[in-house]
Phi, psi and omega in degrees: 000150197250146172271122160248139190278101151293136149270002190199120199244145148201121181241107161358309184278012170247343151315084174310094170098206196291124175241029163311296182316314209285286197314323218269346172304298190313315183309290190309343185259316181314115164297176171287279160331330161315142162255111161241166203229097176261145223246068213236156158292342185228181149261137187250120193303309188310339184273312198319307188295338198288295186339301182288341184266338143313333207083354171303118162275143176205165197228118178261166182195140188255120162259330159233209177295284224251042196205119162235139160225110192288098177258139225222138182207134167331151186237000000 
């Protein structure tokens, strides 16, 4: 499996309680040209739609039982 080089990572499971806000930050900060690469315990499916309707694109990957990692890019 290839490590993708983000420019800008969060992981979620460190995140004490709801990480929608922390996640709607990263988005709002992400260039055109930027990768950000969020890190969850589970995939979260519930985000996808926020994403496209954002304008986002992303690409998921299960790395372990319990790590998805959504690298999220402007579309």
């Amino acid at each position: 499996m290839a490590t993708v080089q983000a420019d800008r990572t969060l992981d979620a499971r460190e995140i004490d309680g709801e990480p929608f806000s922390d996640i709607t930050a990263e988005l709002d900060a992400l260039d055109t040209d930027e990768t950000f690469l969020l890190i969850n315990s589970f995939e979260p499916e519930p985000l996808y739609g926020v994403l496209s309707k954002r304008g986002f694109a992303h690409e998921t990957t299960q790395v372990a039982d319990d790590e998805w990692h959504v690298t999220i890019t402007r579309a």
